[in-house]
N, C-alpha and C positions, 0 to 999 in steps of 0.2 A: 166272460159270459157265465153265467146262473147254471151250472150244475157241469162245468166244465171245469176240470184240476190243472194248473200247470204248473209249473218249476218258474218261480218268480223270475228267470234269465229267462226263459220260454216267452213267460210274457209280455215282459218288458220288448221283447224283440218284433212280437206278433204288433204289438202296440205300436211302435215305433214305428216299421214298417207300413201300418194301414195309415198312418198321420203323414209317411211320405208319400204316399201315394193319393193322399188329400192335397198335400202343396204341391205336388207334378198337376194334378187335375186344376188344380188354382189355378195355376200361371199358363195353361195351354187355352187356346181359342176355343171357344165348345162346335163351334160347328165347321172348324177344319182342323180340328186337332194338333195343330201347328203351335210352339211356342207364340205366345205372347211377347204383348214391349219392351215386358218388364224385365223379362230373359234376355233379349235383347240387348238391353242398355248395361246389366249384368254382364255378360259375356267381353261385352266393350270394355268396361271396368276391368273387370278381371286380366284380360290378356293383356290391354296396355299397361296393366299395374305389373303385371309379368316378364314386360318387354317384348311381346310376342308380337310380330307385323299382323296388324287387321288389316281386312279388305274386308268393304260393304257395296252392296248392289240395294238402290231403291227403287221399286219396282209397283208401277200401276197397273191398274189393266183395263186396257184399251173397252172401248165399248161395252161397259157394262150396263152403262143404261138402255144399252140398245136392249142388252137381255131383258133387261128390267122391264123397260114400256111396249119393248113388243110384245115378248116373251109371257111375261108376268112374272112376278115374285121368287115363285120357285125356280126358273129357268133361270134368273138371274141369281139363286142359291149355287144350283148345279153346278155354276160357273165358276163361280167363286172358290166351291170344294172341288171341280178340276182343277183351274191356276195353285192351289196350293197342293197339289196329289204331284203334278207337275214340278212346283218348285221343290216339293220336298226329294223328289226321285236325283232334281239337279242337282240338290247338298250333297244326299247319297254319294252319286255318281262324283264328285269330286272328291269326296272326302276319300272316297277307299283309293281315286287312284293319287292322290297327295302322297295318305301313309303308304301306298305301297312303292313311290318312289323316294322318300323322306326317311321313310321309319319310324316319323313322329308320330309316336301312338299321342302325344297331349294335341295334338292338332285339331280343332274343332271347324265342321261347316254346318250352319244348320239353316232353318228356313223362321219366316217369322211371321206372325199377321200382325200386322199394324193397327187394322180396322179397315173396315169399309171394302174398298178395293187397293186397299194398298198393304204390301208385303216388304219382307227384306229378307236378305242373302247376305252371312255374314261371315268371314274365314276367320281365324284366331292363328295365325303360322300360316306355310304356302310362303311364296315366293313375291317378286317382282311382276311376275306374266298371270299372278291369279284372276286378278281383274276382268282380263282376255279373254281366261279360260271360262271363267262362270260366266261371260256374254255368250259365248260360244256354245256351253252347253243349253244355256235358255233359249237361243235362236234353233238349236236343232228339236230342241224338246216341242217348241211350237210348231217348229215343220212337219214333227210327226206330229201331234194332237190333234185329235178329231173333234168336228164338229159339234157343237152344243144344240141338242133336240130341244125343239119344243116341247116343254110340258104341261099339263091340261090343254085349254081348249081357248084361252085367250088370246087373242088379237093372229089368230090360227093364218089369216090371208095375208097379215103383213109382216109376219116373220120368217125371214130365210134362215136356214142355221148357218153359223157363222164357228169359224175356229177363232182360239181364243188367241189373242196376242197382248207385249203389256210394250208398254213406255218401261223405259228403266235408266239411271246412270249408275258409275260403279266412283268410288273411291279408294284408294288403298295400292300400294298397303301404305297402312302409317304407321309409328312406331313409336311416337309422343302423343 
């Protein structure tokens, strides 16, 4: 910037630094903040080129157009950014207790938007029983998750709030 000095490493670094934080912005969903597909299929790449066992969970979710056409638009947003606040808590929640039973700091879980209403759940390492365990934790995450309010003022008589649930199957792990 115009009237600011730095140490040509200084700014090489600042520079560097704001361009990665342009491609992390790139490749995340803008309105759940969640990687993208392209992360996604990345991550896939990566690990099996690694040797590392994947396990994938795909994952819709249940009535969203109920949000949508009762609800209206936004209700069916709200929904959308809870199922991924939700999925992203379930990568969380697996991931830390993996490495704390593994050790494997390269271990990755992370969460993913596909589009639309469709998401994914991906491990990079974990075991045999991963598969299990991230159905398990998504089944308890929806038991606790609360209901989605109506927002504005459309179709007000014919919406009930509903908690969110998804369709999902899991693969994994694989290793080729």
């Amino acid at each position: 910037p115009r009237g600011t000095v730095f140490v040509a490493g200084e700014w090489w670094d600042a520079e560097l630094a704001e361009l990665n934080l342009e491609i992390d912005k790139a490749n995340r969903d803008t309105m759940t903040g969640l990687n993208g597909r392209g992360r996604l299929f990345k991550q896939l790449e990566t690990g099996l080129a690694a040797g590392k066992a994947i396990t994938t969970m795909y994952i819709d979710m249940a009535f969203l157009k109920y949000f949508d056409k009762e609800g209206g638009g936004e209700t069916g947003n709200i929904a959308i950014r809870k199922a991924a606040e939700m999925l992203d808590g379930v990568a969380l929640d697996l991931q830390k207790q993996l490495i704390e039973e593994t050790g494997d700091k390269d271990l990755v879980v992370d969460a993913y938007r596909i589009g639309g209403d469709e998401f994914s759940l991906a491990v990079t390492g974990g075991g045999a029983d991963t598969a299990a365990r991230l159905s398990r934790l998504l089944r308890e995450r929806e038991k606790a998750g609360g209901a989605i309010p109506l927002q504005g003022k459309k179709a007000a008589g014919a919406f009930y709030s509903q908690k969110l649930s998804f369709n999902f199957g899991t693969m994994g792990p694989l290793t080729e």
